[in-house]
N, C-alpha and C positions, 0 to 999 in steps of 0.2 A: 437891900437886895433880897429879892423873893426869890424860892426853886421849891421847886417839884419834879422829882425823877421816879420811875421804876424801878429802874437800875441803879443808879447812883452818879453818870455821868452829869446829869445838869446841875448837881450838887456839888461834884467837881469843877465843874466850869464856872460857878457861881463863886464856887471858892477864892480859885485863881484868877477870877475879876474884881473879887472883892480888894484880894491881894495887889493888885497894879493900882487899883483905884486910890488905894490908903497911901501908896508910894509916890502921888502926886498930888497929893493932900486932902484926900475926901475921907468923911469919918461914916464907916460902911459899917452898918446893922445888917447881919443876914438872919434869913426866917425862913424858916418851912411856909410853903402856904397855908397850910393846912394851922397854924398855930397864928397866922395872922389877921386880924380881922377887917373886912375889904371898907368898914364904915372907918377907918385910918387912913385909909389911899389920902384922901381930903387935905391933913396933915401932914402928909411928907413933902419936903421940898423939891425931892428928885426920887424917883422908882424905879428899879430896872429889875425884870423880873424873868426868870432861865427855868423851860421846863423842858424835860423831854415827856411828849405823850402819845399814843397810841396810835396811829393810820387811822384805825379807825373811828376819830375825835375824842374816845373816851380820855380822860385826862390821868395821869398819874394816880394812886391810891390816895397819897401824901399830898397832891394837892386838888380834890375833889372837891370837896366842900369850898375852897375858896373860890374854883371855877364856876360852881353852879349860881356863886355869889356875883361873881361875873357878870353870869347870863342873866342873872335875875334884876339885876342894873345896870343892865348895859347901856342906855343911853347916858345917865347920868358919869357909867366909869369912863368909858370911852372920851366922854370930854375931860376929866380929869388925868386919863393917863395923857392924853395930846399934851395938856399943858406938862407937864410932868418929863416928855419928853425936851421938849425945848430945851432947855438947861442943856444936854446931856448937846445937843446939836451947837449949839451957842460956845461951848466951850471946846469942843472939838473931840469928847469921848464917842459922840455919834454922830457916823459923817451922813448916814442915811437908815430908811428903814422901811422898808417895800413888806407887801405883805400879800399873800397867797387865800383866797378862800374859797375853799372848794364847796361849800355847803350853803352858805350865806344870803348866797344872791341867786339868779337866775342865769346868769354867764358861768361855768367854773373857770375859776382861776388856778393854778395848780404850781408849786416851787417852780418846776422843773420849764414853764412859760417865763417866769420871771428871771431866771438865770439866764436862759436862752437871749432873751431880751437885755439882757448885761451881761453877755459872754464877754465882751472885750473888757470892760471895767473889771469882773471877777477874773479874769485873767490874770489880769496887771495884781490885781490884789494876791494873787497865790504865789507871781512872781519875785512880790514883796516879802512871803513868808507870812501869808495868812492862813489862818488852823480853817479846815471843814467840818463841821459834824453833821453825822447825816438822824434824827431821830426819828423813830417811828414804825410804820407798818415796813416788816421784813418781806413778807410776800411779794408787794408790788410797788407801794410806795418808796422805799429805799433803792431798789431796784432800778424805778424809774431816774429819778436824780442820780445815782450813781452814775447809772448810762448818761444823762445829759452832762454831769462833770465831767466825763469823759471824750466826751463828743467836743465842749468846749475848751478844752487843751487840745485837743487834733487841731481844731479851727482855729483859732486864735494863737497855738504855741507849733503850728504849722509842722504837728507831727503825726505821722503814721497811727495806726492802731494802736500796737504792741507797744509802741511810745508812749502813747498814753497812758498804757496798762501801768506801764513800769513807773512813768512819773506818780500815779495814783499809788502804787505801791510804797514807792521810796517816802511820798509824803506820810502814809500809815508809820512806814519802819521809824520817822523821825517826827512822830507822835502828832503831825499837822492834820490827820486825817482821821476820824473817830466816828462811829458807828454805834447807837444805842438804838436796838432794832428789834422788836422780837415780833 
C-alpha cells in the first residue's frame, strides 16, 4: 500500500487500511511514494494506493516524484494498475471505483457530478456507517463536495437543511467525516 499526504491524514488512512486488510489475511507493505519506485508496480500482485493532494493537481511533497513518474508512464501504469485492481474487486475489498477528471479530457468531470450520480448508493453507504474524507483545495473544491454531501442526505435521507447540517456534523463528532484541506 502506497500514501502520500501533506498533512498526514492519507497516511492515517493507509494506515488503518493497512490494519483491516492484515486482519483478513493480506500481508500489507506500506511505503511512502516517494521511497517507492513505480518500475515495481509490475511486481506487485495487488496495489492500493491513498493520497491526499492539492485542488490544485499539485501532488503531496512526499509523493511527487512518484506522481510525475505516473505521468511519465501513464500509458504503460494505467494498464497495470487496472489489472492490479481486479484482485481487490474479485475478492470483495473493492466493490467499485469511479473516477473524476477534471483536467484530462475535454469534458470536465468533477467528484461532486459523480456523487450526485450515486446519491442513492452513497447514501445507503453512510447509512451503513461509511467514513467520508473530503481532500484537497479548501477554497472551492472541498466546499463544492461538502455542499453536494449535503444536498445528498437532504435528498435521499429526506431531510431538511439543518438536518443535514447536523447529520454531517455528528458524522465528523464520530470520526466518519474528515477533511484534509488546505
Amino acid at each position: 500500500m502506497l500514501w502520500a499526504s501533506q498533512t498526514g491524514n492519507a497516511e492515517g488512512a493507509a494506515n488503518s487500511c493497512a490494519k483491516k486488510l492484515h486482519a483478513v489475511g493480506y500481508d500489507v507493505r506500506l511505503a511512502c511514494m516517494d521511497s517507492y519506485s513505480i518500475t515495481d508496480l509490475s511486481k506487485e500482485r495487488l496495489v492500493l494506493m491513498v493520497a491526499s493532494t492539492f485542488g490544485a493537481g499539485d501532488p503531496p511533497d512526499n509523493g511527487e516524484g512518484f506522481w510525475q513518474a505516473l505521468q511519465d508512464n501513464a500509458l504503460n501504469t494505467i494498464s497495470t494498475l487496472k489489472r492490479n485492481w481486479r484482485p481487490c474487486k474479485k475478492n470483495g475489498l473493492l466493490t467499485r471505483l469511479d473516477t473524476a477528471f477534471s483536467r484530462d479530457q475535454a469534458e470536465k468531470i468533477y467528484v461532486q457530478d459523480r456523487m450526485l450520480e450515486h446519491g442513492a448508493e452513497l447514501w445507503a453507504w453512510l447509512q451503513e456507517g461509511a467514513h467520508f474524507y473530503i481532500c484537497g483545495d479548501a477554497s472551492r473544491m472541498a466546499k463544492e463536495v461538502e455542499s453536494m454531501l449535503k444536498r445528498i442526505i437532504q435528498q435521499h435521507g429526506g431531510m431538511w437543511s439543518a438536518e443535514a447540517e447536523a447529520y454531517v456534523k455528528e458524522m465528523a463528532k464520530s470520526k466518519r467525516y474528515a477533511r484534509d484541506v488546505y
